[in-house]
C-alpha positions in Angstrom: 0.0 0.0 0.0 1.6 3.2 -1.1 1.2 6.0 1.2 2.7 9.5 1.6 5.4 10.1 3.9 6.9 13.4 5.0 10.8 13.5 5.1 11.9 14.1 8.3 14.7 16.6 7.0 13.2 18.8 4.9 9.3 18.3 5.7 8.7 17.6 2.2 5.9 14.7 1.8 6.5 12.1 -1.1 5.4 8.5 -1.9 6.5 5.6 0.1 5.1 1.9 0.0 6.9 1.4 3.2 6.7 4.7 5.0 10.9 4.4 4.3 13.0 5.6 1.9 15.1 8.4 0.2 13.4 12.3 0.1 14.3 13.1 -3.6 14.5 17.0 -2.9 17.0 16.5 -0.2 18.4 13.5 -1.0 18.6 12.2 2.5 17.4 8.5 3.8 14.4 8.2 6.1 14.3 6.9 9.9 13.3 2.7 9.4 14.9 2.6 5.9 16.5 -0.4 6.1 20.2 -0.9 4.6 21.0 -4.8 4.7 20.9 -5.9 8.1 20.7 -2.3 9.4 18.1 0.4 10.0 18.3 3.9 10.2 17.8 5.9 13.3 18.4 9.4 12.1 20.9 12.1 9.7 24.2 12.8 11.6 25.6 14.7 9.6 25.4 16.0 5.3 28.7 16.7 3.4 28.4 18.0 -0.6 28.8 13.7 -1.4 26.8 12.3 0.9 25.5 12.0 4.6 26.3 9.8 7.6 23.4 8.0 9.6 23.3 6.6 13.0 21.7 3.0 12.4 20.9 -0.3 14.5 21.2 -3.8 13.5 17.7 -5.1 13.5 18.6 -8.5 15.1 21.3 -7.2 17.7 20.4 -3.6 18.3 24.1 -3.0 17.1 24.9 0.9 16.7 26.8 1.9 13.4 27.2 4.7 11.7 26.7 4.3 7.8 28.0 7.0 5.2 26.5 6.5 2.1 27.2 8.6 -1.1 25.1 10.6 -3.3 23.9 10.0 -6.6 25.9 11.2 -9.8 28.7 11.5 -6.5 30.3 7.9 -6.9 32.7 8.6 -9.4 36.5 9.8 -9.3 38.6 11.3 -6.7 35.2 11.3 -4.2 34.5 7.6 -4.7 38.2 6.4 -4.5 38.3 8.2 -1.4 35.0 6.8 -0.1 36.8 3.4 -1.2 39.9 4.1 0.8 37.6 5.0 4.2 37.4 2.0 5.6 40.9 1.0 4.9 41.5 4.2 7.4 39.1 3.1 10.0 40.7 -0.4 10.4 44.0 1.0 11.3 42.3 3.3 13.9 42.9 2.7 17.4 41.1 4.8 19.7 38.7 4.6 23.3 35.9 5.2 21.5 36.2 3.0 18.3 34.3 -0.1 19.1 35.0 -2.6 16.2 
């Protein structure tokens, strides 16, 4: 059942078919979107390639944070960085890096 849904961003209301989602004038995913085993709790943060997202694993309650890039964003230097992120994070050591 397709319903309208406003995005809790920018307030403006769009179709969903599961009240989840991605607002097309602000680009930004919706609280309950789900992302593989995850699902999103709310924006964190916007950059001009994408946004970060605090989400939960739905069977373990898990907390990540999930950056996901922007469309017509996931090409050259911005998406070889994006690529080379997590590299990063692995060699991180610090208190409050749980992983």
């Amino acid at each position: 059942m397709t319903g309208i849904v406003r995005c809790s961003t920018c307030q403006t209301e769009f179709k969903s078919s599961s009240g989840e989602g991605i607002c097309l004038k602000c680009r930004i995913v919706q609280p309950g979107t789900r992302i593989g085993q995850y699902a999103i709790d709310r924006l964190l943060g916007k950059g001009s390639n994408g946004f970060v997202c605090l989400a939960h694993g739905v069977t373990d309650g898990y907390r990540v944070a999930i950056k996901l890039m922007l469309t017509g964003t996931a090409r050259g230097p911005a998406f070889e960085r994006f690529g080379r992120e997590p590299k990063m994070m692995e060699r991180l050591r610090h208190r409050l890096r749980y992983c």
